[in-house]
N, C-alpha and C positions, 0 to 999 in steps of 0.2 A: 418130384412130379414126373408124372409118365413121361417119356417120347414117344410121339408118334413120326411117322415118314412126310408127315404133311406137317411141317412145324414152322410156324410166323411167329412173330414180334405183335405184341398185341396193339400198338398201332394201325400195323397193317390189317391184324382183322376185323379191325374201328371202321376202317377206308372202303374194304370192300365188304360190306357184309348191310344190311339196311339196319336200323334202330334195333328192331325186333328179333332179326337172326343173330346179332349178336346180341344181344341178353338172354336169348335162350342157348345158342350155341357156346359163347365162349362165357358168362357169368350164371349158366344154369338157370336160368329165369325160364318160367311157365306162361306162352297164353292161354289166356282165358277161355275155356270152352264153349266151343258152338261158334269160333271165330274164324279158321281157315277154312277157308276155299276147299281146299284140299280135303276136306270132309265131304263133300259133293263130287268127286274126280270120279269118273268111274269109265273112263277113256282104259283101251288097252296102253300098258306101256311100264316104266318102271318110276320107280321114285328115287330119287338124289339127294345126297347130304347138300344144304344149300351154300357149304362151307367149302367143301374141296372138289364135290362133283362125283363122288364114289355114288356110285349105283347100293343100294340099301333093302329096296323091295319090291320086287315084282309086285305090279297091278292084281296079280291072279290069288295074290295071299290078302290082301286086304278086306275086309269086310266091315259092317253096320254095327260097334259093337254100343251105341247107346252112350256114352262117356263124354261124346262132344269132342274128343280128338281121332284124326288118321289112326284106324288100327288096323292091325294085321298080324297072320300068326305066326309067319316065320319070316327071317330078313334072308337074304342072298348070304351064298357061304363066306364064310367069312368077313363078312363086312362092316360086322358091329364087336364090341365087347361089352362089358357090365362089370359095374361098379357094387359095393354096398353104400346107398344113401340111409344117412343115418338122421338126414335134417328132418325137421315137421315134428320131432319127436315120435316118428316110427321108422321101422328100417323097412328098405324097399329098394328094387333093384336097377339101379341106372342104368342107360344102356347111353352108347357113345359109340361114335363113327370111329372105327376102326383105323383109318387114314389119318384123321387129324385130330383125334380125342375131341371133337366138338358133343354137348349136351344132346340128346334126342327126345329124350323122352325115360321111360320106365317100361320094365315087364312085370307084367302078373299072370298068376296061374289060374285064372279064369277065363281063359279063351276056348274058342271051338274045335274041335278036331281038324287034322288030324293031331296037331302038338298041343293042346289044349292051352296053347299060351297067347296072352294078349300082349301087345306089341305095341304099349297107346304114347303115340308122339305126337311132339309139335308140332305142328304144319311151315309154322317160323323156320324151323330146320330143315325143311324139304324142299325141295323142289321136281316137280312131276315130268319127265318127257316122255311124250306120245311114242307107242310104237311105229316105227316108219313105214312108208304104206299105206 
């Protein structure tokens, strides 16, 4: 198993995390689309792993992309990694917070320029702060 620099005891990320961030963060669980909040956000500012606090995606890369999850086409440098998921019986590429290897979501190569990549995450994983000001 990975290490990441952000590493708990899975109790502890029982404790702090709600029902739903932790099923998607630490057990790879999906919600349902058309549920978060965070699909509507369209405040300047950045988005947050709801896990460790790492900054993940500026506001200004996010867009409408139809799917019913947060997308966007590029994360902040370095702040995510990617998996191959091989579950569902197709392969597809995980992505994962950088800091604490928590679940996010998935990339596909169907997004809009400039990286033509979509970026479609759980909203359970995020958490959005306003730019200040």
């Amino acid at each position: 198993m990975a290490q990441f620099p952000v590493d708990k005891p899975d109790e502890e990320w029982r404790r702090e995390l709600s029902p739903d961030a932790y099923r998607v963060l630490r057990k790879h669980g999906t919600e349902p689309a058309g549920t978060s909040p965070l699909n509507h956000e369209k405040r300047e500012g950045a988005f947050l792993c709801a896990g460790c606090g790492q900054p993940l995606f500026d506001s200004k890369t996010k867009y409408e992309s139809g799917s019913g999850w947060p997308s966007f086409y590029r994360p902040k440098e370095a702040a995510v990694g990617t998996t191959t998921d091989r579950s569902l019986l197709m392969t597809r590429t995980e992505v994962h917070c950088a800091q604490c290897g928590g679940h996010l979501g998935h990339v596909f190569n169907d997004g809009p320029a400039p990286t033509g990549q979509r970026y479609c995450m759980n909203g359970a994983a995020l958490k959005f702060q306003p730019k200040e000001g």
